[in-house]
Backbone as numpy.savetxt, mean C-alpha at the origin, in Angstrom:
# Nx Ny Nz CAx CAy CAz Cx Cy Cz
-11.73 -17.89 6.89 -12.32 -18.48 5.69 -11.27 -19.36 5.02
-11.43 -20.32 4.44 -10.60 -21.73 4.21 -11.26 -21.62 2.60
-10.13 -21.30 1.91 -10.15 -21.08 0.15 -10.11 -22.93 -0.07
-11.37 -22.96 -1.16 -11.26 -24.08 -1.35 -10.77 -24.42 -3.11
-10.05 -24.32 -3.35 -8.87 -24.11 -4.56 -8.95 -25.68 -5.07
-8.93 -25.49 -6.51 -8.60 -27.03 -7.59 -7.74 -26.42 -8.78
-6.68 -26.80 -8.70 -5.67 -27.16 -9.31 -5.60 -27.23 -10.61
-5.37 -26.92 -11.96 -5.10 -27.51 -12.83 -4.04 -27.53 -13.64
-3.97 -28.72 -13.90 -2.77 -29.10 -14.06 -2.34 -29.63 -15.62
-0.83 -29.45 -16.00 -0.38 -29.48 -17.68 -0.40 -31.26 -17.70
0.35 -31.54 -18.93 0.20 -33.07 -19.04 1.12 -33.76 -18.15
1.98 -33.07 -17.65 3.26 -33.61 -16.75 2.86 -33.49 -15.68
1.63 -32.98 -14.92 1.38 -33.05 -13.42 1.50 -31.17 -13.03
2.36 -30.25 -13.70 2.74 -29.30 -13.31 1.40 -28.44 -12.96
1.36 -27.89 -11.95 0.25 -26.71 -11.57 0.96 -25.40 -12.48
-0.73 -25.20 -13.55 -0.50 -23.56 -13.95 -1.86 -23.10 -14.03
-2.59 -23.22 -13.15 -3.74 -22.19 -12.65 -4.46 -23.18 -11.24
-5.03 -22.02 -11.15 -6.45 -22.27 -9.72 -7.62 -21.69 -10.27
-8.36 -22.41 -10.19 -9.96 -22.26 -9.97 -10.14 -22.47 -8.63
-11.39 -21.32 -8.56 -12.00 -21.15 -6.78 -13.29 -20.30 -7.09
-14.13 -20.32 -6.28 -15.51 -19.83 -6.47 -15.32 -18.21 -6.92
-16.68 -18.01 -7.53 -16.71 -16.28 -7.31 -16.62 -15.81 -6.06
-17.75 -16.38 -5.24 -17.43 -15.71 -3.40 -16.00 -15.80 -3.08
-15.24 -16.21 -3.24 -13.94 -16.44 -2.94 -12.93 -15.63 -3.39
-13.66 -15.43 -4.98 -12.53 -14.46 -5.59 -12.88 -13.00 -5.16
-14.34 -12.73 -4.86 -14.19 -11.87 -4.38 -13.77 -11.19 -3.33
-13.77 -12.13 -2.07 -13.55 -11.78 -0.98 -11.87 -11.55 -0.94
-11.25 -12.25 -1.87 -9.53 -11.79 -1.83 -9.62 -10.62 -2.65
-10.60 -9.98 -3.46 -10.52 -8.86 -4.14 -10.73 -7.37 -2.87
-11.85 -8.12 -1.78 -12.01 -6.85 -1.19 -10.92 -6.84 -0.36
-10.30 -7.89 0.11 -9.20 -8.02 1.24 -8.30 -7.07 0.67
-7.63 -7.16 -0.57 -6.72 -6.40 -1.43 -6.86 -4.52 -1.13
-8.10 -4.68 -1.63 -8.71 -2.68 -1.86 -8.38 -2.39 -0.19
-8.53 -3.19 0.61 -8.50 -3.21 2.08 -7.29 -2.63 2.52
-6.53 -3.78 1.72 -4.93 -3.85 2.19 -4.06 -2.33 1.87
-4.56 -1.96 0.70 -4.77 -0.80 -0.29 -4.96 0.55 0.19
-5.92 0.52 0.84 -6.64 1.38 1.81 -5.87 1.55 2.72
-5.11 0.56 3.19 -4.62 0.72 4.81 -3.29 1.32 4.57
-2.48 0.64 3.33 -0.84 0.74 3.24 -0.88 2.56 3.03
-2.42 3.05 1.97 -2.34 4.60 1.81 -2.47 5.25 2.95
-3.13 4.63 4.08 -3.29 5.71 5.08 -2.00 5.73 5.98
-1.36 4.61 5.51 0.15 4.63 6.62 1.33 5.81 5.79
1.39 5.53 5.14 2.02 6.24 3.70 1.83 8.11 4.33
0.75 7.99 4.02 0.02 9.29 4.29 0.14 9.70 5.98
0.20 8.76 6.85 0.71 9.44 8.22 2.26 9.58 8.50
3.38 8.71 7.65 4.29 8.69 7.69 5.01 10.26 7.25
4.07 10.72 6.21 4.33 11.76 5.54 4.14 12.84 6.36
2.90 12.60 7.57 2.62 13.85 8.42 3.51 13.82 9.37
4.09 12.87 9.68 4.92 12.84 11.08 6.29 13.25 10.44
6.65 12.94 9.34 7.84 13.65 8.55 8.06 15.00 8.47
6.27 15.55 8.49 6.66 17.10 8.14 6.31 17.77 9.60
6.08 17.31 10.42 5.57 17.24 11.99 7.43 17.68 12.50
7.91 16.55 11.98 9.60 16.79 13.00 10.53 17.60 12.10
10.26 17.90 10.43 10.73 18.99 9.84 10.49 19.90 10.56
9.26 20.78 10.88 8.70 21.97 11.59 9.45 22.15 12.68
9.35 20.83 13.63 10.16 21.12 14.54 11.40 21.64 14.72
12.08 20.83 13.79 13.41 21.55 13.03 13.81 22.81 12.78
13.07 22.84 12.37 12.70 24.81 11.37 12.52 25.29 12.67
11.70 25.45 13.58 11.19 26.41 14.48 13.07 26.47 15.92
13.40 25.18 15.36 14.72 25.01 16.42 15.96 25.46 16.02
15.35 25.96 14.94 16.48 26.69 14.14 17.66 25.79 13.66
17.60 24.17 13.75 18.48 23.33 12.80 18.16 23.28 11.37
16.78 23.55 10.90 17.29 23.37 9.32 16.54 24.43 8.75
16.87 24.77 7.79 16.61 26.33 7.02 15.28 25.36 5.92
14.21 26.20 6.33 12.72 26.29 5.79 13.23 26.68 4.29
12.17 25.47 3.45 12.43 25.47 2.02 11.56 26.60 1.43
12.08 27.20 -0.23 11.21 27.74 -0.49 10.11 27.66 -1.00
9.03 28.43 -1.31 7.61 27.90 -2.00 7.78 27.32 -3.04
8.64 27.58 -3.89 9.29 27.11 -5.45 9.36 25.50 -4.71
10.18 25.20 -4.09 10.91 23.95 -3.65 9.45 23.03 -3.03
8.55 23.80 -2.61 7.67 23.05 -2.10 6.76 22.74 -2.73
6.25 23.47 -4.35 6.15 22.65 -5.46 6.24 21.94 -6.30
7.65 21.97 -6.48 8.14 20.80 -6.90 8.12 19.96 -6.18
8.33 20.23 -4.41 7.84 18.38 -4.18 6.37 18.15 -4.63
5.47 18.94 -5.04 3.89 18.18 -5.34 4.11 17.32 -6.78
């Protein structure tokens, strides 16, 4: 999709806004919630694979399992 954008401009020529259709603005609005959507679910697997190779850890006996106290405070 090819944003079709107009310019407006101060008395010196300088650009300080864009006008562009509603369809337009919306479609960069859903792209956003999209983008939004996606960065949380990476976030959120990064976090599982974090506590995925902790466990591993713990069960290999390199790092000493936190306590329940400690694991509320991370919430």
């Amino acid at each position: 999709m090819s944003l079709h954008l107009q310019y407006i401009t101060d008395q010196k020529g300088n650009k300080n806004a864009v006008l562009l259709s509603l369809n337009e603005w919306e479609k960069i609005q859903r792209d956003l919630d999209e983008y939004k959507r996606l960065k949380d679910k990476r976030t959120f697997f990064e976090g599982l694979t974090n506590a995925f190779h902790e466990v591993k850890l713990i069960t290999e006996g390199k790092k000493k399992p936190n306590s329940f106290d400690d694991l509320l405070n991370e919430l």
